[in-house]
C-alpha positions as CSV (number, residue, x, y, z in Angstrom):
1,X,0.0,0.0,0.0
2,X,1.5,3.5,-1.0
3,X,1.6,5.8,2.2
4,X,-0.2,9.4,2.1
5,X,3.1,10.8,3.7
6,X,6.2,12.7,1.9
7,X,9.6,13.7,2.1
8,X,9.1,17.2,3.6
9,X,5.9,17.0,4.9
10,X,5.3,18.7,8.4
11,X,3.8,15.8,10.7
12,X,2.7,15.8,14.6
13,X,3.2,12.7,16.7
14,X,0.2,11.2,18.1
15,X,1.7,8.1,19.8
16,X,4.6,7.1,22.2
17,X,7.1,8.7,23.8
18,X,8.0,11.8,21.7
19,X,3.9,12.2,21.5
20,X,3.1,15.5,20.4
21,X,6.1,16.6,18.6
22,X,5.9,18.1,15.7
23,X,8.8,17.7,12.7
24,X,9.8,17.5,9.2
25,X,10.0,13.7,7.6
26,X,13.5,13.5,5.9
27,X,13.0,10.1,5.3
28,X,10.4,7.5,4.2
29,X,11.0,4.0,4.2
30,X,7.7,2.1,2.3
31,X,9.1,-1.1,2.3
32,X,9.0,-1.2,6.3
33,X,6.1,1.3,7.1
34,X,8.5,4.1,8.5
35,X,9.5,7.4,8.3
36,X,12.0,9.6,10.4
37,X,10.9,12.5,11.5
38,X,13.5,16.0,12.7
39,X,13.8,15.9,15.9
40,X,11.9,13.2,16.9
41,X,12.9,9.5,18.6
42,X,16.6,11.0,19.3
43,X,18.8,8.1,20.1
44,X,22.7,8.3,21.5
45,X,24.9,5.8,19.7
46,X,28.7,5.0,19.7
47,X,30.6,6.1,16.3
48,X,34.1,4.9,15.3
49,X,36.2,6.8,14.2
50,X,36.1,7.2,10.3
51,X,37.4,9.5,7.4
52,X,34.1,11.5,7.4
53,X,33.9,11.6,11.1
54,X,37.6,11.4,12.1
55,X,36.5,12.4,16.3
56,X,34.2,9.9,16.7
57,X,32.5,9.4,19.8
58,X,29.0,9.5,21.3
59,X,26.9,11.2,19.0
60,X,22.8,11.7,18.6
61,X,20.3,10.8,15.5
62,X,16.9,10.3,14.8
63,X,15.4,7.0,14.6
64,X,12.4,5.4,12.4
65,X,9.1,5.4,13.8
66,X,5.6,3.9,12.2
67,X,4.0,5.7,10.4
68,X,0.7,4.9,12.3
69,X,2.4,7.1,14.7
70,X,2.1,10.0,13.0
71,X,-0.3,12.5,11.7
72,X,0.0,15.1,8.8
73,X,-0.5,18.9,10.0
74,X,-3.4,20.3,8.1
75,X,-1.7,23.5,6.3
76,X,-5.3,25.6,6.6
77,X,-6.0,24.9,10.7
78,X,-2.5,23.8,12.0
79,X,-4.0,20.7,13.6
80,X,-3.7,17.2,12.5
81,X,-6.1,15.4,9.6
82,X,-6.1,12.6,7.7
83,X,-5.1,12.6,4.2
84,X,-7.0,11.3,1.0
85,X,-6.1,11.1,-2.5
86,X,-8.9,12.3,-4.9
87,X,-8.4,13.0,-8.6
88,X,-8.8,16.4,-9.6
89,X,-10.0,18.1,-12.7
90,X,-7.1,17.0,-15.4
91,X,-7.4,13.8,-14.2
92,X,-4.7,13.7,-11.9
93,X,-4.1,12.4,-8.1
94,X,-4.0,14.9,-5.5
95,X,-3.4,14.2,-1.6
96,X,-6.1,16.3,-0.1
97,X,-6.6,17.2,4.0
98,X,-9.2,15.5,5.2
99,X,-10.3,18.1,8.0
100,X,-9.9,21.0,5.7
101,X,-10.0,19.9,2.1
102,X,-6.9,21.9,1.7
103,X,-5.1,20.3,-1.3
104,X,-1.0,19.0,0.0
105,X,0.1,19.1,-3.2
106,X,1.2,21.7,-5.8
């Protein structure tokens, strides 16, 4: 199933720790039903030393989380919607707020 979420897109948490927090998604993973959003499910891990990082050390990065977890911000009221996909007048699919009928894409 193709998610109704986008690189870019500004999402609110709705579910587990970070619940409530709002962020970018830089990055959608479809095969595994993820996305990670700015900000959100910060983890500490331990990095080696390498030629692109040559200090290493203990450093902090976002983490996938489901995307059932998340919500899309409705551009109009700033509160979080669903999203559908309707076909507009050329014939072609738009992602559309559900709470607002704002239309997500350009």
């Amino acid at each position: 199933m193709p998610h109704r979420l986008k690189r870019d897109d500004q999402v609110v948490v709705v579910a587990g720790k970070d619940k409530g927090a709002r962020g970018k998604i830089l990055k959608v993973f479809l095969d595994r039903d993820r996305v990670i959003v700015e900000g959100v499910n910060r983890v500490k891990r331990h990095q080696r030393p390498t030629q692109t990082m040559p200090q290493g050390g203990i450093i902090e990065k976002e983490m996938p989380i489901h995307v059932s977890n998340v919500m899309l911000l409705d551009p109009k009221e700033d509160k979080p919607t669903r999203v559908r996909v309707q076909t507009d007048k050329e014939g072609k699919r738009v992602r559309v707020a559900a709470r607002s009928g704002a239309v997500l894409d350009s």
